[in-house]
Phi, psi and omega in degrees: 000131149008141128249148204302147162324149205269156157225132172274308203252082201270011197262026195246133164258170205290349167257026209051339149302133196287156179220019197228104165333286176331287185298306175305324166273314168218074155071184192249133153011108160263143182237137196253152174319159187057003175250181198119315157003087141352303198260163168261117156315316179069016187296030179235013156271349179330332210244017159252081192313331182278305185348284171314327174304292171293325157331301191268350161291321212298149197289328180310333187307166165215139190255153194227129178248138156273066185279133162060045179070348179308144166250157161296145173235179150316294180266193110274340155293317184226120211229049180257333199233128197302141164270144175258131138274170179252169172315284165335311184286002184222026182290285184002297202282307219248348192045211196244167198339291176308341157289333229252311168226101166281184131350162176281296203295337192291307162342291173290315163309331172250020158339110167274071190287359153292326173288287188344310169304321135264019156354103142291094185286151183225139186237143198245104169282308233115183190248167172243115190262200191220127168281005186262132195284184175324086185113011186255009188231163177253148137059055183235166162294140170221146225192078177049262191252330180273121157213141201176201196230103190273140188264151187209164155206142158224154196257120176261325153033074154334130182216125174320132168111345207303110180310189162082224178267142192331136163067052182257311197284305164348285177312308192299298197309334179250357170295312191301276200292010183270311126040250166307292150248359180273338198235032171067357214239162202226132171247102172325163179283138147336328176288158175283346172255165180082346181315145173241008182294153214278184202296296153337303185268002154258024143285303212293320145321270188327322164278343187277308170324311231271313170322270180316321201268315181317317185293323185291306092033300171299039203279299184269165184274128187273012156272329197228016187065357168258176218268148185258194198225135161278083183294175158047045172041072159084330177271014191200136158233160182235157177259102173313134171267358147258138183254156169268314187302327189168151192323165162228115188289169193284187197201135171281334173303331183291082155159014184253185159287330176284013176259006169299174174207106181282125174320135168259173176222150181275066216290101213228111174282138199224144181200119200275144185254118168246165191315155177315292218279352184062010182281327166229173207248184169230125179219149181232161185222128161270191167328294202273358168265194176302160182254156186100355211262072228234152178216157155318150174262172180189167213174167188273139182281137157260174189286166190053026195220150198255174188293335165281340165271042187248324241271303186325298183344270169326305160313291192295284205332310146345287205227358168071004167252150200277133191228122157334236187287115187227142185247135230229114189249304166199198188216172178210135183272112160242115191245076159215088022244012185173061176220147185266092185295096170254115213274151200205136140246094189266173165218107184354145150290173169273184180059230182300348177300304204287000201264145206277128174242142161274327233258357162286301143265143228248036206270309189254151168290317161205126119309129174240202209207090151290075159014127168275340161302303172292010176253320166287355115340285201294357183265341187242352190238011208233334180283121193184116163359113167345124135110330186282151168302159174275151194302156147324114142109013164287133156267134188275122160140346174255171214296132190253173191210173195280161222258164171319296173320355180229137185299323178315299169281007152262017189258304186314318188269344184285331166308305189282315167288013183084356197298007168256001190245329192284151205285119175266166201298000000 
């Protein structure tokens, strides 16, 4: 039989009732924009070139393209949802299965850093997968007991210069307009704002992103300065210990574990402070947004230090107030370029805990104390993206917040409604 789908929400049964101990004590799962994911990863086949092979031929795959980090949508009408290539559409640019993925040892034995140097990483989302059993679905990919429709992204980008073989920018470039104009389809801006895409397909762009930008970043080896090779579809990169192209000088990582090189990710805390008395939020604003424009505060965890003293940390340096009791609410996968929102609720101490200082970091412009009746108002009237106009049915002057798509408002609305005081299900 089949195996089953990853379930995003598994603590639910089909009737809506919970079933999960956990979810009876404390309440059901926020799953945040960029989380989600549709696929099963599969990650321990990334380093199984036959896997990959049959994968990315098979005619069911679909590829989520990436110009300049931008992801393809359908449409310019409609940018809720990914535009897909196909197997076909990207043999041109990218050649074939056998081309497209060896082996580690081929990879590496044979390393070119002249080739290297325009390298397309094609990166391996996972498969979707199909509950149905052997015959009940035509023509899907299979794979030993998994079957279902493998996701791939690759970065199409023209780029000045492109090594490797001849008409590679040429190719991306006719890839783009086939694209575009023969199948309709539109590529968005890389920034986060104003993206509308639907949950699924921006988990799935958020890893793809998260990927395509590491390798692009990752080039060199970070002991000995020299350029690395991309494995494991994208999830890995190695310090070769031969070049084709020219000697290759040593590297002390080389006969270790260190000469691997892993993606990172940025473990980054964000968090609503409410009040001793529980009546109010803490919200800060910098410099450079719209005014009336106020967010949850947040900061980078550092080492050795655990999340709940990030959260105090952060909080005191910012706003000068002291926070108690801090509670783990959800995370949200931000990937720009590669950070992890881990969503927090504290609560001030009383008397002097609560009271607001600037003069320890110069990051905000202002911290307030908001009311939560004017912060649930600003949640159904105030809310929208840096840089977007404000919603139907804003009064100018009041407090406007950061859009649905972002964990800070759901950290706000997990506040106003009470979700650190309610009794769980």
């Amino acid at each position: 039989m089949p195996s089953p789908a990853l379930p995003i929400l598994p603590y639910l049964s089909s009737s809506g009732g919970t079933t999960s101990a956990l979810a009876r004590k404390f309440g059901p799962e926020t799953a945040n924009y960029f989380s989600g994911s549709p696929l099963n990863r599969l990650s321990w086949l990334r380093s199984d070139h036959l896997f990959l092979r049959a994968a990315f031929s098979h005619h069911s795959a679909k590829f989520v393209l990436l110009n300049s980090l931008g992801p393809m949508v359908e449409s310019k009408e409609d940018g809720s949802r990914l535009g897909f290539a196909g197997p076909e559409d990207v043999r041109g640019l990218l050649g074939g299965a056998e081309e497209v993925f060896k082996s580690e040892e081929e990879v590496v034995g044979g390393f070119d850093s002249e080739r290297a140097a325009g390298e397309r990483v094609v990166v391996f989302l996972g498969v979707d997968l199909l509950d149905a059993a052997p015959g009940e679905e035509k023509d899907v990919f299979e794979w030993k007991q998994f079957r279902g429709q493998p996701y791939f992204a690759v970065d199409v980008t023209p780029r000045e210069g492109d090594a490797g073989p001849e008409g590679k920018k040429a190719k991306a470039e006719e890839l783009i307009r086939k694209m575009e104009e023969e199948k309709g389809h539109a590529f968005l801006s890389a920034s986060p704002r104003g993206m509308a895409l639907e949950a699924g397909h921006a988990a799935m762009y958020a890893q793809a992103r998260s990927l395509i930008d590491w390798n692009a970043r990752n080039p060199f080896c970070a002991q000995c300065g020299q350029r690395t090779v991309s494995v494991h579809s994208g999830t890995k990169r190695v310090c070769p210990p031969t070049d084709k192209s020219k000697d290759r000088a040593p590297c002390a990582t080389r006969g270790t574990l260190s000469n691997l090189s892993f993606p990172r990710t940025d473990p980054t805390v964000i968090m609503a402070i409410v009040s001793a008395d529980g009546t109010k939020v803490l919200l800060g604003r910098n410099r450079r947004w719209p005014q009336y424009w106020y967010s949850t505060l947040a900061g980078f965890q550092e080492q050795g230090e655990s999340i709940e003293e990030a959260v105090r940390r952060e909080v005191w340096e910012e706003s000068g107030v002291t926070v108690g009791r801090v509670v783990l609410h959800s995370s949200q996968p931000w990937p720009f370029p590669a950070s992890l929102m881990i969503g927090a609720i504290g609560q001030a101490l009383p008397g002097d805990g609560e009271k607001i200082f600037l003069g320890h970091d110069a990051e905000l412009e202002d911290a307030k104390w908001f009311p939560l009746e004017e912060a649930k108002e600003a949640l159904l009237t105030g809310a929208s993206a840096l840089g977007d106009p404000a919603p139907e049915g804003y009064v100018e002057g009041a407090l406007r917040l950061p859009p649905q798509t972002a964990i800070a408002n759901r950290l706000i609305n997990a506040v106003v409604e009470g979700w650190w005081t309610m009794p769980k299900i």
